[in-house]
GUTOR-960376 format. One record per residue: residue number from 1; y, z, x of N, C-alpha, C, CB in turn. Coordinates in steps of 0.2 Angstrom, whole numbers. Glycine has a CB too. Layout:
<rs>
> NUM,Y,Z,X,Y,Z,X,Y,Z,X,Y,Z,X
...
</rs>
This chain:
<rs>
> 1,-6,0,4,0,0,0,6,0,4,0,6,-5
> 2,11,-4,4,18,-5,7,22,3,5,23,-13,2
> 3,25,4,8,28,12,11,34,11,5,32,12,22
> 4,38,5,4,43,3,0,45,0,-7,47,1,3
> 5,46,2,-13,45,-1,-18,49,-3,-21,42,1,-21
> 6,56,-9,-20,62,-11,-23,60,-14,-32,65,-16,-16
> 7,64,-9,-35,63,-12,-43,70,-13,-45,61,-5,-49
> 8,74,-20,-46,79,-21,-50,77,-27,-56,86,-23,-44
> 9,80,-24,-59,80,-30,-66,75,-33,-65,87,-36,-67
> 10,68,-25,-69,64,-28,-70,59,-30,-66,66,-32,-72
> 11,61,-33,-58,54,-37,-54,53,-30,-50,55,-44,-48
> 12,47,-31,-47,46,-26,-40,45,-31,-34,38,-21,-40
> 13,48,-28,-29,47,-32,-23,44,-24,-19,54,-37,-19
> 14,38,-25,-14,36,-21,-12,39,-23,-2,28,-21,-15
> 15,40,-18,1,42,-19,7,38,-16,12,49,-17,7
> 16,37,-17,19,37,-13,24,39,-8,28,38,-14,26
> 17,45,-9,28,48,-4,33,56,-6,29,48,-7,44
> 18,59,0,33,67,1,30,70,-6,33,72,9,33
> 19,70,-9,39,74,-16,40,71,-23,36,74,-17,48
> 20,63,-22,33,64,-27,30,67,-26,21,56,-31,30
> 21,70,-18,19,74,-18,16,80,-19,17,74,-14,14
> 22,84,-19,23,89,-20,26,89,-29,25,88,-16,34
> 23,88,-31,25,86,-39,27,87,-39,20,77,-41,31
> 24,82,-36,14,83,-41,7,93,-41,5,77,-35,-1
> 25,93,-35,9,101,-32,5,107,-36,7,103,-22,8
> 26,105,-39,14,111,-40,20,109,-47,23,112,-33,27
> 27,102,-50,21,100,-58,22,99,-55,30,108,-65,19
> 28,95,-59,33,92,-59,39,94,-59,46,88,-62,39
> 29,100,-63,44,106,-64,50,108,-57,52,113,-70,48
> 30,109,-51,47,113,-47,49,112,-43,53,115,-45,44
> 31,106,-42,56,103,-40,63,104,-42,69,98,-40,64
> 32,108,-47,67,111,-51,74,119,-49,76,111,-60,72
> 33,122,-46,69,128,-45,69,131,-39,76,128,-43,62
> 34,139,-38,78,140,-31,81,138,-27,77,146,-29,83
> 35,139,-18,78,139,-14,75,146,-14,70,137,-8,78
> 36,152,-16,73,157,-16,70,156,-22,63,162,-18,76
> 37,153,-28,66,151,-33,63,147,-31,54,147,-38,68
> 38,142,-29,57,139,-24,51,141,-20,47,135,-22,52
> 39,147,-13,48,149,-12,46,155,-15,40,150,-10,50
> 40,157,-20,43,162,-24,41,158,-27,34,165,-29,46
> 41,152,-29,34,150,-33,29,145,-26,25,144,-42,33
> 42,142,-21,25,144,-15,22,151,-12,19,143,-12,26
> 43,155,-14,21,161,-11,18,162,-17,10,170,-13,26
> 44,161,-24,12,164,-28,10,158,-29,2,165,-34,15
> 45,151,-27,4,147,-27,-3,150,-20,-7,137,-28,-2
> 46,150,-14,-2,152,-10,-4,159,-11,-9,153,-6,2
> 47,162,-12,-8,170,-12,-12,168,-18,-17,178,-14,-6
> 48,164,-25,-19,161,-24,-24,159,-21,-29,159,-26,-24
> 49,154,-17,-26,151,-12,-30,156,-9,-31,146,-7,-27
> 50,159,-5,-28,167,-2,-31,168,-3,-37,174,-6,-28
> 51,171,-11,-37,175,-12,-44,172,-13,-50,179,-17,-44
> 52,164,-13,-51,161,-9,-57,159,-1,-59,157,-11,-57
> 53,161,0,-54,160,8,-54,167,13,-56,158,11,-46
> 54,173,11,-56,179,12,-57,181,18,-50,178,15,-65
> 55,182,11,-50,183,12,-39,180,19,-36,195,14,-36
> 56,174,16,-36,171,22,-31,171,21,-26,164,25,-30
> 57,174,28,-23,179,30,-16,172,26,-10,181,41,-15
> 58,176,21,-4,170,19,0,172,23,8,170,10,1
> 59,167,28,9,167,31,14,164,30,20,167,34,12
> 60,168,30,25,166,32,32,166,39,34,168,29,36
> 61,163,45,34,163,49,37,167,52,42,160,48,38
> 62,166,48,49,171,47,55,175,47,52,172,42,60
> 63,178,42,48,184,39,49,189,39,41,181,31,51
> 64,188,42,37,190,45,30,187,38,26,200,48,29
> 65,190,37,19,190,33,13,193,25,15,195,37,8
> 66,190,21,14,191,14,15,198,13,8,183,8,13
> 67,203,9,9,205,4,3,203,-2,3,212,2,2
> 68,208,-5,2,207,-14,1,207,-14,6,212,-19,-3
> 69,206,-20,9,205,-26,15,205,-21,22,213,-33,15
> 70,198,-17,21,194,-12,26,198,-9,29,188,-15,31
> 71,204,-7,28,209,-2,32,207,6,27,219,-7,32
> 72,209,9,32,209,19,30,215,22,27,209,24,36
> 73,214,23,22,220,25,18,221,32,17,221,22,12
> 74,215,37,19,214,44,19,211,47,25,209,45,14
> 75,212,50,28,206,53,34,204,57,30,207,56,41
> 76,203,61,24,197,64,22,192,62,17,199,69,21
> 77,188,62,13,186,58,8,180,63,3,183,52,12
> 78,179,61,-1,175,64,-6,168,63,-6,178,62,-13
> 79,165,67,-1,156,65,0,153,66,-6,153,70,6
> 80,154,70,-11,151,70,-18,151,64,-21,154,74,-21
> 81,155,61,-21,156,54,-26,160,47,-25,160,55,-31
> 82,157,48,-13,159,42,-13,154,38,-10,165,42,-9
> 83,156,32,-8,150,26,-8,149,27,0,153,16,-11
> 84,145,31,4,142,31,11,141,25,16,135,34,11
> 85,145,21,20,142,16,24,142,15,30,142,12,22
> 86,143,23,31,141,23,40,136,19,43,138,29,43
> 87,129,19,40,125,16,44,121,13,38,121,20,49
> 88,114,8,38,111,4,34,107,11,29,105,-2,40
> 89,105,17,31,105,20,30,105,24,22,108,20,34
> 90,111,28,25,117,32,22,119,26,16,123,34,28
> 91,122,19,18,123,14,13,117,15,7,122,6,17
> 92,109,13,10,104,12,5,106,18,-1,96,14,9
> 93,105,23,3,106,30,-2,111,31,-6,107,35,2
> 94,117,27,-5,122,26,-8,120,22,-15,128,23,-4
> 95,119,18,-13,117,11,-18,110,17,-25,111,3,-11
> 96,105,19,-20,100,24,-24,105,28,-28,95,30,-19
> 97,111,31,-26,115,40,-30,117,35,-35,124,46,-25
> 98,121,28,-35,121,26,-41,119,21,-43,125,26,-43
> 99,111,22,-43,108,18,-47,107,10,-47,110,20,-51
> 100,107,6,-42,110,0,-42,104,-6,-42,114,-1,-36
> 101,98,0,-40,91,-2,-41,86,2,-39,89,-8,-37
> 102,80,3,-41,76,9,-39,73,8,-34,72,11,-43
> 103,70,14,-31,69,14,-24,62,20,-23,77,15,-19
> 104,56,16,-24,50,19,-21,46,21,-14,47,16,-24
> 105,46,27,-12,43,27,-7,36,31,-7,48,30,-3
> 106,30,28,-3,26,32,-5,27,40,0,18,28,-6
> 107,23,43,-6,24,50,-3,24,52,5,19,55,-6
> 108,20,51,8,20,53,16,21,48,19,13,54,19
> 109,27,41,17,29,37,25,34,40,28,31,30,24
> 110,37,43,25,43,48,26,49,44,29,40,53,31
> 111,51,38,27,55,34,28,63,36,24,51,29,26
> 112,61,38,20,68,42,16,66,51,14,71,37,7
> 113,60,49,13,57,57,10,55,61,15,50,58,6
> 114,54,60,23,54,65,29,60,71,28,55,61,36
> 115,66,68,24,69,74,22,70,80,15,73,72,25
> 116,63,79,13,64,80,6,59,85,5,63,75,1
> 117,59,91,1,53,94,-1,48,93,-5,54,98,-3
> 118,43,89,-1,39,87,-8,34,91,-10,34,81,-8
> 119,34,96,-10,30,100,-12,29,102,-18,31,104,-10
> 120,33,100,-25,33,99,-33,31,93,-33,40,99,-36
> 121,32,86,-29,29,79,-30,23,78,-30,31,76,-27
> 122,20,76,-37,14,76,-37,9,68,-38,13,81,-42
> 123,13,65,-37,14,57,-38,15,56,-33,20,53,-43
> 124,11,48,-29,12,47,-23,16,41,-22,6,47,-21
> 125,19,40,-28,26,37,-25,31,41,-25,29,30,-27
> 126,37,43,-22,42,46,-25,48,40,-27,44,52,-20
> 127,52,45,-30,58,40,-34,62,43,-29,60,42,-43
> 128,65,38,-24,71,40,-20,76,42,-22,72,36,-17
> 129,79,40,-28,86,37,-32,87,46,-32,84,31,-42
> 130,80,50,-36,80,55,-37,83,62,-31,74,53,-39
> 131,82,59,-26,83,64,-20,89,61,-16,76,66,-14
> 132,94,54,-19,97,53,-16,104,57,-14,96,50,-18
> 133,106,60,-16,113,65,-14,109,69,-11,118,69,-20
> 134,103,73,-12,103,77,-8,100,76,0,101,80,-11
> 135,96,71,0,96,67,7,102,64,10,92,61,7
> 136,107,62,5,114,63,12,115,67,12,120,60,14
> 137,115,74,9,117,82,10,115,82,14,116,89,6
> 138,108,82,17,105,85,21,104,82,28,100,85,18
> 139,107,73,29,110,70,33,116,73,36,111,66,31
> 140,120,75,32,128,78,35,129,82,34,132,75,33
> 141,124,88,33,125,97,36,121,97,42,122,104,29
</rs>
């Protein structure tokens, strides 16, 4: 059984590993990109997502709250209710906190769930979507 279980509208795509999730999200070239380069095209699906969400705040961490056209308009930012895209990551998890498509892992690959208590999980896939805030809590304490 594949480690990853992408569900949007309906299909399943089953995956490998987190970069051939990385790859469905950001198209194959983008491992070729700089880090800056990847960021930048993270910021840019990010702030789409945005404007159906009723501007959810796009955060970098380092670096406070994104506005428009990828410049910082805050150095601090709202880790509760904003869109994470430090890294490929933190992004995924973002996309999981609000729901943009489901995200199955089976229980022991520990790919997103190495940081979770499964010890109530009694299903051997888990619902990432479900532990998503609290896996970037637990990323960023």
């Amino acid at each position: 059984m594949e480690p990853l279980v992408v569900i949007i509208q309906g299909q399943q795509f089953k995956l490998k590993n987190l970069n051939n999730l990385v790859a469905s999200i950001f198209g194959a070239s983008y491992f070729d990109l700089s880090q800056e380069d990847r960021l930048k095209v993270r910021y840019e699906k990010s702030h789409a997502i945005s404007q159906f969400h009723k501007y959810l705040p796009i955060v970098h961490t380092e670096k406070g709250t994104y506005g428009d056209n990828f410049e910082i308009v805050k150095n601090d930012y709202d880790f509760e209710n904003g869109f994470i895209i430090d890294d490929d990551y933190s992004y995924i998890l973002s996309l999981c906190k609000i729901n943009s498509f489901m995200l199955l892992e089976v229980r022991n690959s520990n790919i997103f769930t190495g940081l979770i208590d499964k010890s109530e999980v009694k299903d051997d896939l888990v619902v990432i979507n479900h532990f998503a805030k609290d896996i970037l809590e637990e990323l960023y304490n």
